[in-house]
N, C-alpha and C positions, 0 to 999 in steps of 0.2 A: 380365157376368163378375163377378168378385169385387170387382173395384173399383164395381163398380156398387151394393153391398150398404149398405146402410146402418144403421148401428146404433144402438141406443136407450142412453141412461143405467142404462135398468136393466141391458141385458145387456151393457153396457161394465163395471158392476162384478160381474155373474159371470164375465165371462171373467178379469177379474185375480184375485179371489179363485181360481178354479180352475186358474191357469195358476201361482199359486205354490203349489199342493197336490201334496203328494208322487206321485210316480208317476203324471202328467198324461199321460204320451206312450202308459201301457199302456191306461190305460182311456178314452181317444178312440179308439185301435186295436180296443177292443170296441165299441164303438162303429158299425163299421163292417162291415156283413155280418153280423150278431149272428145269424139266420139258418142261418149255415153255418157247420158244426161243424169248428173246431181252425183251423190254420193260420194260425198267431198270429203268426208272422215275416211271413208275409207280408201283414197286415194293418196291421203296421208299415209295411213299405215301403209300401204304396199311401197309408197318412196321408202319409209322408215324400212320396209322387210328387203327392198333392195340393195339399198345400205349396210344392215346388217351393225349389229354389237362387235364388239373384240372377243373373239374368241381367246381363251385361257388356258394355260398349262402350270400348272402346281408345281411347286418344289419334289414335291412324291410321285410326278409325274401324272395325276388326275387332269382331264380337260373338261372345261366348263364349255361348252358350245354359246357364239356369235350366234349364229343362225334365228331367224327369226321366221315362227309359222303362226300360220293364219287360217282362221275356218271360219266360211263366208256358208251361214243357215239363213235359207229365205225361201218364199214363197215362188212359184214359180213363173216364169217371164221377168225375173227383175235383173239381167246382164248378168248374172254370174257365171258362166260360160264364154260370156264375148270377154270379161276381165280375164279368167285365166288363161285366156288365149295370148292375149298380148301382152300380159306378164310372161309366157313362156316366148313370146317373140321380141321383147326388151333385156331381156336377159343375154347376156351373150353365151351363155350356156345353159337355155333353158330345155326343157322337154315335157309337152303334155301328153295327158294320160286320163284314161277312164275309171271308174271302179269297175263297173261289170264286166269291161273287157280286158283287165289286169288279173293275173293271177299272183301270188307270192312270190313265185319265181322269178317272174318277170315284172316285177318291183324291185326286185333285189338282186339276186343271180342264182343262174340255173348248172349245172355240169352234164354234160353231154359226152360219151361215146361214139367215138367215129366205128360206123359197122366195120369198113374193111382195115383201118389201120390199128382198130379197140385202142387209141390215143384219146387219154379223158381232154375234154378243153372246159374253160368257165366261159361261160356268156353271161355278160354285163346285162344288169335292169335297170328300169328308167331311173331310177335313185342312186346309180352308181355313176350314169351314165351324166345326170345334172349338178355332179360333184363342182363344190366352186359355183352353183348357181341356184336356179330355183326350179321346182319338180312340182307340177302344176295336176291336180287329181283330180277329176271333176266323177260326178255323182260320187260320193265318198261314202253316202249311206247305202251303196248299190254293194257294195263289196261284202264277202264272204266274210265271217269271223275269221277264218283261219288263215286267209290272206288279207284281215287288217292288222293280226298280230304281226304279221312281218314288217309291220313300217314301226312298233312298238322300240327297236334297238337302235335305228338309224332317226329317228326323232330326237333322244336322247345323247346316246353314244355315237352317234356321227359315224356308225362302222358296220358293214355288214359282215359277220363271221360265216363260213363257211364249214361247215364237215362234211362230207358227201364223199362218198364211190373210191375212201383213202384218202384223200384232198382235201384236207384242213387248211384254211387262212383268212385271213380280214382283209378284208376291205374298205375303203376309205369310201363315204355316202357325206361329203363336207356338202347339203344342199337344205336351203330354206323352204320346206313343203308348204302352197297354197291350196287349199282343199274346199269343193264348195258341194252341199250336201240339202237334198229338203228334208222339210219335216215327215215324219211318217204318217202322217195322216191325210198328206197331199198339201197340204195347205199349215199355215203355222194358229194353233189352238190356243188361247188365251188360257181356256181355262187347263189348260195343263204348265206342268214347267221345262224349263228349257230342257233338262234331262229326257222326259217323257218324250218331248216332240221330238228330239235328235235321237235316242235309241242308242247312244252310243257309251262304250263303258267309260266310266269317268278315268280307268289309267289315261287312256288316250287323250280322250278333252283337256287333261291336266300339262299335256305335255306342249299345248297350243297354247301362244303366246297373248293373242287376242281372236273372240269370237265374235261376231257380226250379224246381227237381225237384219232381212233385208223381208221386211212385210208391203205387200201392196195391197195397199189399202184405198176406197174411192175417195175422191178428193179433186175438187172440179178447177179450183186452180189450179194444182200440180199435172193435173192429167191433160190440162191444154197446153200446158207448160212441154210435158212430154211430148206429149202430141205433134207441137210445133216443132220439137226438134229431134223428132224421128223422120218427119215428112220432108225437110230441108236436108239433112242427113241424104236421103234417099233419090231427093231430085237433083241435089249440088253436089254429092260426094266426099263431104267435107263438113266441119261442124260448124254452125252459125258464127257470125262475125264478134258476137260477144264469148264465142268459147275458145276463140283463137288465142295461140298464146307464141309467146316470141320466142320458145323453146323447142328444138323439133327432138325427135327421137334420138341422134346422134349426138345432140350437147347432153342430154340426158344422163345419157351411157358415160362420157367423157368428166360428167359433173362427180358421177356417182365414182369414177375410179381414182379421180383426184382426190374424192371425199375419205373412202377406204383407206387413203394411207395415212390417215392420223390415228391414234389409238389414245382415247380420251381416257383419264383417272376421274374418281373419283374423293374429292378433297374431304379433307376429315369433318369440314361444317354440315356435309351435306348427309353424313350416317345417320345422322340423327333423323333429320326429313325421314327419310329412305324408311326407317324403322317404322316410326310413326304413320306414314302410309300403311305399311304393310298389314300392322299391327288393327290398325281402323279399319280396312278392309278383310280384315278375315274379322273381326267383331261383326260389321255389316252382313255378310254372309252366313253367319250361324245366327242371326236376327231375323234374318227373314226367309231361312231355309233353302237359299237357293244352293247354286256349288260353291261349295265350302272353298275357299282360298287354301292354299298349299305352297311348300317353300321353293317349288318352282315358279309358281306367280310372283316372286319376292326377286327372282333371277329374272325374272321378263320386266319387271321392271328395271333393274339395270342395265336388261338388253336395250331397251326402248329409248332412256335415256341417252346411251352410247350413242348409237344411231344419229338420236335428234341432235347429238352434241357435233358431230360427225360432220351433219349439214353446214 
């Protein structure tokens, strides 16, 4: 994992000279996927979900979970699949994964009997297995009810428990789920709401930290735009000379594990902000009927800030 990374003198004083150079958080965001063209917000958030919050342990022994998740809803053809890909290959502990080809088991862990020795063992799922990292799920809305409740305890409590075959015990799942999902009608419906198109129970959507529209929609300059840098992509192997950026994948990694070891407070001026956010945005949400805000949105917002404070 990240703590595992170890860094040299020399690229200990690149990353400080770099990290007090103006506008450090946009172009490590280029940085990442340079590849695939636009989607510049959400390049932010996935630095911010690499990054991660500070995780927390309570005097009573409670933990609030760092971990930062992300559900990418869009139409389809628009990179959601090439992103979780190389989110799971930027990680240094990442592991992708399907909905339809996951079962619950094998998200989480399975217990098995050996025929000739009847020796029970546990086998590791992909969310045990990208502890310390990020667990990349793509079609999300492909998955069974009964194997998306199993991501319900390790989204929240960071642990997967175990009872099976006499074999009680937990498991540590410390990972940041990236989930990308369409809509159920094929395509994303205006006239419905975000609930309707995604199908999914609002526990889960509430345990995602930020959700992502990704509509394509026709649009003759954007789609020359694309156009142009799909075709250069495909004849040069590399992305045009304006998407180049002076970051390759290794300072990335190196940036982000220097960044992790600071663990940001927040100072008393800024509760008050915090509240009032919170407070205005869950008014917004029971105004215009969409998903109601909840006190875990109020903890993603602390997560987020961490993060961006992190950079």
């Amino acid at each position: 994992n990240y703590n595992e990374i170890h860094l040299t003198p020399e690229m200990n004083n690149k990353i400080d000279q770099e990290a007090n150079s103006a506008n450090i958080y946009a172009k490590i965001a280029q940085a990442i996927a340079p590849e695939i063209h636009g989607h510049d917000d959400i390049k932010k958030s996935l630095l911010l979900q690499l990054v991660g919050g500070v995780a927390q342990t309570l005097q009573d022994g409670m933990k609030i979970r760092g971990d930062i998740h992300i559900l990418l809803l869009g139409d389809p053809g628009v990179a959601k699949s090439q992103i979780l890909k190389y989110m799971s290959t930027i990680s240094p502990r990442g592991v992708y994964t399907t909905g339809k080809g996951s079962s619950g088991v094998g998200l989480t862990a399975s217990v098995t009997r050996d025929p000739l020795t009847s020796e029970i063992s546990l086998d590791s799922g992909a969310l045990i297995l990208a502890d310390m990292g990020i667990c990349s799920i793509d079609e999300f809305d492909k998955m069974d009810e009964y194997d998306r409740t199993a991501i319900h305890e390790v989204m929240e409590q960071q642990t997967v428990s175990i009872a099976k075959a006499g074999l009680t015990t937990t498991l540590n799942a410390r990972c940041s789920i990236l989930a990308a999902a369409n809509p159920i009608f094929g395509r994303y419906s205006f006239t419905h709401s975000v609930n309707e198109n995604l199908n999914l129970p609002h526990s889960l959507l509430s345990r995602f930290d930020l959700l992502f529209l990704l509509l394509d929609r026709p649009d003759v300059a954007n789609d020359a735009l694309l156009a142009h840098h799909v075709t250069y992509v495909h004849r040069y192997k590399q992305p045009p000379p304006q998407y180049e950026t002076t970051f390759d994948m290794h300072f990335v990694r190196q940036y982000i594990s220097q960044a992790r070891q600071f663990e940001p407070i927040i100072t008393p001026n800024l509760l008050g902000t915090v509240v009032d956010i919170y407070v205005d945005r869950r008014q917004e949400g029971s105004t215009f009927s969409s998903t109601l805000m909840t006190a875990r949105q109020l903890l993603s917002i602390l997560r987020l800030s961490q993060a961006l404070a992190r950079l």
